[in-house]
Structures are given as C-alpha cells and as structure tokens.
N, C-alpha and C positions, 0 to 999 in steps of 0.2 A: 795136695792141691784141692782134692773134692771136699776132703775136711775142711780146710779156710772158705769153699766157697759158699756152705753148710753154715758157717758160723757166724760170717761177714752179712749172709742174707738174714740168718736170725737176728741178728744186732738190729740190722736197719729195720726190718719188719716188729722188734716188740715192742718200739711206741706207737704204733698205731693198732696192737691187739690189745694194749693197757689202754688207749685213749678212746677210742673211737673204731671197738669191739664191731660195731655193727656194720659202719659202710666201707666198713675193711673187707670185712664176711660177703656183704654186698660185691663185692668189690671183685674175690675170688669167686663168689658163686658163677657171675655173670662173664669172665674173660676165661673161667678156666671151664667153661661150659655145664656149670651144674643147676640151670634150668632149662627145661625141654619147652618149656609155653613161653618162653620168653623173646620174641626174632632174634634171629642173628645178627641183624645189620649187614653193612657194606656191599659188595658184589661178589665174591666169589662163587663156583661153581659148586661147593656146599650150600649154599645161601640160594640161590636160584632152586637146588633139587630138592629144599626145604619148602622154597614156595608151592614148587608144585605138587608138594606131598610126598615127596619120595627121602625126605629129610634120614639121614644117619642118625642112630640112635647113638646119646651123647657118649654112653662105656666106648661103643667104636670109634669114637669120632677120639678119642682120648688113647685109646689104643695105635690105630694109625697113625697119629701125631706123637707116638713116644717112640715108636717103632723107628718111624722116617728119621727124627732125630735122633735116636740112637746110633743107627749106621753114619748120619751124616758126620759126628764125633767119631765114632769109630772108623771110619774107613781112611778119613785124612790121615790120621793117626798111625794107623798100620802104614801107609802107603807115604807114608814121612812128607806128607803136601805143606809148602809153603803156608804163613799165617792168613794170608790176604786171599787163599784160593781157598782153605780151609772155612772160612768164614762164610764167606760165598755160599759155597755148597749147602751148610747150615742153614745161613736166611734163604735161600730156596726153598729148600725142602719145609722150611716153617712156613712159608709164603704158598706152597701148592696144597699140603693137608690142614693148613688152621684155617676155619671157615668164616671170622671173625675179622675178614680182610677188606679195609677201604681204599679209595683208589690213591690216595697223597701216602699210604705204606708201601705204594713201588718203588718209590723214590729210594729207598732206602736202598734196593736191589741196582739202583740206576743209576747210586751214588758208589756201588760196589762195584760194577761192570763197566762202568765210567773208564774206568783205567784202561781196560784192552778196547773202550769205545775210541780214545783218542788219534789210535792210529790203525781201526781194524775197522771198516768201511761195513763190515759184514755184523759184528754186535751192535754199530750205532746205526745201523736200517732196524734190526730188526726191534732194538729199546723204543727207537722212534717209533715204528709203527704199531706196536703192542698197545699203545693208550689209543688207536683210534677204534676199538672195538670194545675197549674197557671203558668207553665215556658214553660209547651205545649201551653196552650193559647197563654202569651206573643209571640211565635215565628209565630202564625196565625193574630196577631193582626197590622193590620195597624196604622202605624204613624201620624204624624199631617202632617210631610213632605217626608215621605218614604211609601213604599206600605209594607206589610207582607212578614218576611223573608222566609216563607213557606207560597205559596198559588196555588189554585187548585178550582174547583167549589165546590160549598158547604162550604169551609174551614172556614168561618165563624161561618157555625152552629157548627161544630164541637170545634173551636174556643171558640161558646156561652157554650157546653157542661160542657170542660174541667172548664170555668172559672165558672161557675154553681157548679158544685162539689164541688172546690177549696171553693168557698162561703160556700157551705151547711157544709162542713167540719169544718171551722170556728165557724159556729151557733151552731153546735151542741157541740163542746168543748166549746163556753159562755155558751151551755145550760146542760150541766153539772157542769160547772164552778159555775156558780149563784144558785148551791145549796145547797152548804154553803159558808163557810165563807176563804179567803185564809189565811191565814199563817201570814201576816201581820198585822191579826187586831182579831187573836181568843185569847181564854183563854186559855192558855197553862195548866189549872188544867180544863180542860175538854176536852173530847176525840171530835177530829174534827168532828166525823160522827155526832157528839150531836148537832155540830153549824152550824145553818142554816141562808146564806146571807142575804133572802129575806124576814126572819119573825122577828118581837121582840124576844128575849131571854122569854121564859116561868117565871112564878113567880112560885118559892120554893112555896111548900102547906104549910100553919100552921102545927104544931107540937098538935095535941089535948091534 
C-alpha cells in the first residue's frame, strides 16, 4: 500500500517537475516550510508565536508535524479504529502542529465531527463556539502581504490566546467525539451510548 502511494504521488507530481520545475519548487519550498523570512499566513498559534518573535525554527517545526502524524497513522492502526474516526484523528493532529492554517481549513475538521454534531449537543456547542475566538484571532493576525487589521502592543499574544482556545475547543469535541462510534457506521439495534469508536465491539457471553 505505501508503495502504490509512492508511486500514484510520483506519477501525478512529474508533469509539473518536467513542466514548470520552478513554481513547483516554489510551491514545496513555501507549504512544506523551507523558508524561514517568508510569513506564515493564516492564524494559528505558530503563526502568532512567529509574530511576536518566538517563531519555531522550521527542522522543529517539520519534526513535530511528522512526529504528531506519525502516531496519528499509527495508533488508529494498532487500536483497529474505524475509517471515519481514523481520519479524524489525523486531520487534527495536522490541524494543531502545521502553522500554515487559515480559518475556512476548519471546516474540513467541522465537516469531519459533523457526524457525532448531529445528535451530540455537546461537539455541536463547542464546533459552534470555536470560530468565535478564531475570527478575533484572524482580525490580530498578520498577512503574508498585509499587516493585522487590528494591531496594538501585545496583540499578538492576545492574538495567540484567542487562537489557543478556538484549538483547545476543537480537541475537546474530537475528544468527546472519539468516544463512540458516529452515526454513520453504528448498529442501529443497539443504543449509541453502548458503541464505542475506539474499542472492539465486546463478544456476547455463552449461553450455559
């Protein structure tokens, strides 16, 4: 499997290193973090601890995002997690360590947790209220080519705060979400509180 996926990505990637060598290169330099003068963009709490000078240098910054994604593959994996909570977990963990994150890439998280939002009062509070501190962030957040539409001393940290929250809001509906199973993939002849994402289904006892 990791060979076809090796193979499938080389395929699609070598007309654009035969064609157009350079804003390819461009292309990788800039999303896979290989310039350090270059802003970030978007609001993440990378991105705010850049403005105010406290920026990860880019080897860590590449380290912790292979790390985070490496257990996020691995753990589903070992732990035999469903497709849909597997994934999840994934764009999370992509979503809290790559610093390269603007605010319409939540959605993708909000189109993931959507499912246990449908009928869990508790992920759709807290999806809901997560953008209202990431739309405070976005207006303290500097551009790639613009400065912050709101800025002031400090307004970075304050900046890192909101966009800190807006995250930890996120984590905390995956981390109710991933404790059972959503909508999409339970037994409709058993009560959802009974189905849990993250374990095997229990074996029926014998009948003595």
């Amino acid at each position: 499997m990791a060979l076809m996926i090796i193979v499938v990505t080389a395929l699609i990637a070598l007309p654009f290193v035969l064609f157009c060598r350079d804003d390819f290169s461009s292309f990788l330099n800039f999303y896979f973090l290989g310039d350090d003068s270059r802003p970030t963009g978007g609001h993440s709490i990378w991105h705010f601890l850049r403005m105010g000078g406290w920026g990860v240098p880019t080897v860590v910054q590449l380290v912790i995002l292979g790390l985070a994604l490496t257990f996020a593959y691995l753990y589903p994996h070992h732990q035999k997690w469903p497709v849909w909570e597997s994934i999840t977990l994934v764009a999370l963990a992509f979503f809290i360590f790559y610093p390269k994150i603007h605010g319409g890439y939540w959605m993708i998280l909000v189109a993931l947790l959507s499912v246990w939002a449908v009928d869990d009062r508790r992920v759709l509070i807290r999806l809901s209220a997560a953008f209202v501190p990431m739309i405070g962030a976005t207006l303290l957040a500097a551009g790639e080519t613009r400065p912050p539409t709101i800025e002031f001393y400090g307004s970075w940290f304050i900046g890192f705060l909101l966009a800190l929250i807006g995250l930890l809001l996120f984590v905390d509906a995956a981390r109710i979400a991933l404790k059972r199973r959503p909508f999409v993939s339970t037994d409709p002849t058993v009560s959802p509180d009974d189905q849990s994402s993250c374990l095997p289904a229990s074996v029926p006892e014998r009948q003595s």
